[in-house]
C-alpha atoms as a printed R data frame, in Angstrom:
   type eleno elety resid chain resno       x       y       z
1  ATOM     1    CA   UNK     A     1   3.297  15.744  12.143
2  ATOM     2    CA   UNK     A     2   6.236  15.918  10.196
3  ATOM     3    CA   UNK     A     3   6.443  15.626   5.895
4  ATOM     4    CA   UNK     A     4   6.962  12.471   4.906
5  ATOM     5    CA   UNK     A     5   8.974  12.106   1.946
6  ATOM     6    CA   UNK     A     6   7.888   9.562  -0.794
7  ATOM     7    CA   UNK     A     7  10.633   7.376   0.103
8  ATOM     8    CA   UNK     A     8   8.950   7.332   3.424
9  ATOM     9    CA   UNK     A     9   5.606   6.783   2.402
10 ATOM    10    CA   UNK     A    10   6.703   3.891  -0.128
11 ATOM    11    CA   UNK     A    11   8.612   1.965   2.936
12 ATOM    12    CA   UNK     A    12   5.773   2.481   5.163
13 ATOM    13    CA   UNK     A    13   3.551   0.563   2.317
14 ATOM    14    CA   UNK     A    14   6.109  -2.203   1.504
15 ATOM    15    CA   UNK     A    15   5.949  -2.946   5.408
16 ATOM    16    CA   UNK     A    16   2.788  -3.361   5.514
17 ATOM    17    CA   UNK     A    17   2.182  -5.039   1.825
18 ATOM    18    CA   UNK     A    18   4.336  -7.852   2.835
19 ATOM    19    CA   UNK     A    19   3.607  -8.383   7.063
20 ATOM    20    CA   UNK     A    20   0.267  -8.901   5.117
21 ATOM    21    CA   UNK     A    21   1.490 -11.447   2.742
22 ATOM    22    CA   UNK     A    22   0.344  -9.924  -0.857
23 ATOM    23    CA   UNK     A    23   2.278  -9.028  -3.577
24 ATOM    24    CA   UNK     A    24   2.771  -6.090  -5.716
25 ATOM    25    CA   UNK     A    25   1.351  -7.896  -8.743
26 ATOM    26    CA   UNK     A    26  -1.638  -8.151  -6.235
27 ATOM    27    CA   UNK     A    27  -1.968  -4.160  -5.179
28 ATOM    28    CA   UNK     A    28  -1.709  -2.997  -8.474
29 ATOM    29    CA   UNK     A    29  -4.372  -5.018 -10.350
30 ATOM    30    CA   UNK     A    30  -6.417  -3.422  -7.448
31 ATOM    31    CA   UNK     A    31  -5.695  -0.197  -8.018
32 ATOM    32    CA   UNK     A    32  -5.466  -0.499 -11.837
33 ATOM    33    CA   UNK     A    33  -1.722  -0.106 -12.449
34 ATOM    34    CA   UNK     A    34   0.796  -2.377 -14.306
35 ATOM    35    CA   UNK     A    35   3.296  -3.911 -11.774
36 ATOM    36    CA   UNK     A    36   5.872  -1.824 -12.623
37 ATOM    37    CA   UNK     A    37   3.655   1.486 -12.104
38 ATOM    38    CA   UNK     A    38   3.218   0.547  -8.828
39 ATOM    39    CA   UNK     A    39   6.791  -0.581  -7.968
40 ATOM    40    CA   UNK     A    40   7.561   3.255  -8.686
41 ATOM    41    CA   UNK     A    41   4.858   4.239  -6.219
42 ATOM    42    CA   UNK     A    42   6.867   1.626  -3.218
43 ATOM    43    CA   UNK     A    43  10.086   3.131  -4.502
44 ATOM    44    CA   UNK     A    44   9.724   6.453  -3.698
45 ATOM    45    CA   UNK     A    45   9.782   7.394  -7.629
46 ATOM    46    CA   UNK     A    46   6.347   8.529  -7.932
47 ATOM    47    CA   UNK     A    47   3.178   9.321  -5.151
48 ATOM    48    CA   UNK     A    48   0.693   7.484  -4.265
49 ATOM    49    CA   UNK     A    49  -2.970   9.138  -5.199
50 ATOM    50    CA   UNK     A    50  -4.920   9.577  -1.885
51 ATOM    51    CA   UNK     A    51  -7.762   7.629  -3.406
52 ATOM    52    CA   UNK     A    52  -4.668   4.436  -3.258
53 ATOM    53    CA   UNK     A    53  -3.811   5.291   0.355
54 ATOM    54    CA   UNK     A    54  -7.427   5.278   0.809
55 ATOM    55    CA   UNK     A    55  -7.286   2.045  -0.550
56 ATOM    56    CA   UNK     A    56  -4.627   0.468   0.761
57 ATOM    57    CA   UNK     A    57  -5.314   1.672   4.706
58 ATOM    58    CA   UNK     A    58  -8.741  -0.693   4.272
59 ATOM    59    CA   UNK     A    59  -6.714  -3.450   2.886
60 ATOM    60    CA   UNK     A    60  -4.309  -3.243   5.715
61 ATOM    61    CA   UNK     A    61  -6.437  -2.105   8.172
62 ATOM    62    CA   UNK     A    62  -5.006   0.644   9.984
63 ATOM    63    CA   UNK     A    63  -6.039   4.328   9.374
64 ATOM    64    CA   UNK     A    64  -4.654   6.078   6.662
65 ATOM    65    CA   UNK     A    65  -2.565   8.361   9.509
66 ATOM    66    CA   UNK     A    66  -0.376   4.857  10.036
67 ATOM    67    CA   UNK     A    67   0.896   4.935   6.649
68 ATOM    68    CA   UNK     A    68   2.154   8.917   6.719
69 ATOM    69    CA   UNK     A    69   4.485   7.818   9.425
70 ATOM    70    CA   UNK     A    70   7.416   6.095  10.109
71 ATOM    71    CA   UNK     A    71   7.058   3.840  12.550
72 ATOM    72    CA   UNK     A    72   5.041   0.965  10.903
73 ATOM    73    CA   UNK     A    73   3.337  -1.934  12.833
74 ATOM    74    CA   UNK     A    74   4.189  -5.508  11.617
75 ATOM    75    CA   UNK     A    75   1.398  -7.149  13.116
76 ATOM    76    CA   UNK     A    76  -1.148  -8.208  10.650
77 ATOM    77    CA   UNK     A    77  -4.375  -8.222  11.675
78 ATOM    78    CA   UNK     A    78  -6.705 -11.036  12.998
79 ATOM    79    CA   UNK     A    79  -8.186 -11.794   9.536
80 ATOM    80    CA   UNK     A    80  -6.147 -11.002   6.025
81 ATOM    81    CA   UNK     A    81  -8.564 -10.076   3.753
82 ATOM    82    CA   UNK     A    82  -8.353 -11.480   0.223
83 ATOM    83    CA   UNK     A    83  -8.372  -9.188  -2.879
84 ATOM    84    CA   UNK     A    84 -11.712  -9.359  -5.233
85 ATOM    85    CA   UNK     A    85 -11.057  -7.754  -8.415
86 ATOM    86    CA   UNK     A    86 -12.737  -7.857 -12.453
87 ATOM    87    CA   UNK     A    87 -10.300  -8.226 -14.610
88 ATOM    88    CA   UNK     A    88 -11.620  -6.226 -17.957
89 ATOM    89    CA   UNK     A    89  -9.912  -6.831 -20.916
């Protein structure tokens, strides 16, 4: 398999993040970043952690192998799963 650049990697996440209908306000209160930390991630500015593509491949459900590549499926799957998360202040 090829490297995948983080440009790549954010595109292949973006796909998927909106065939799936959430938003990035959604993704990062899941994975504990402010919006704008995880806009970087989608933009290619910064990596994702593995523990977030981890993440994110359950969300999506695909294996974490679909989002290190660049063709991306569209086709969201039979149920969309809706995101549970505590707020803490």
């Amino acid at each position: 398999m090829p490297a995948i650049t983080k440009e790549q990697l954010g595109q292949a996440v973006r796909t998927y993040r909106l065939a799936r209908g959430y938003r990035q306000e959604d993704l990062a209160a899941l994975m504990g970043y402010s919006r704008s930390a995880y806009s970087n991630r989608e933009n290619g500015t910064t990596w994702f952690h593995v523990n977030d593509l981890l993440t994110l491949a359950d969300l999506f459900g695909v294996p974490v192998s679909a989002l290190l590549t660049t063709s991306v499926s569209k086709k969201p799957p039979c149920k969309i799963r809706r995101l549970r998360y505590n707020k803490t202040i």
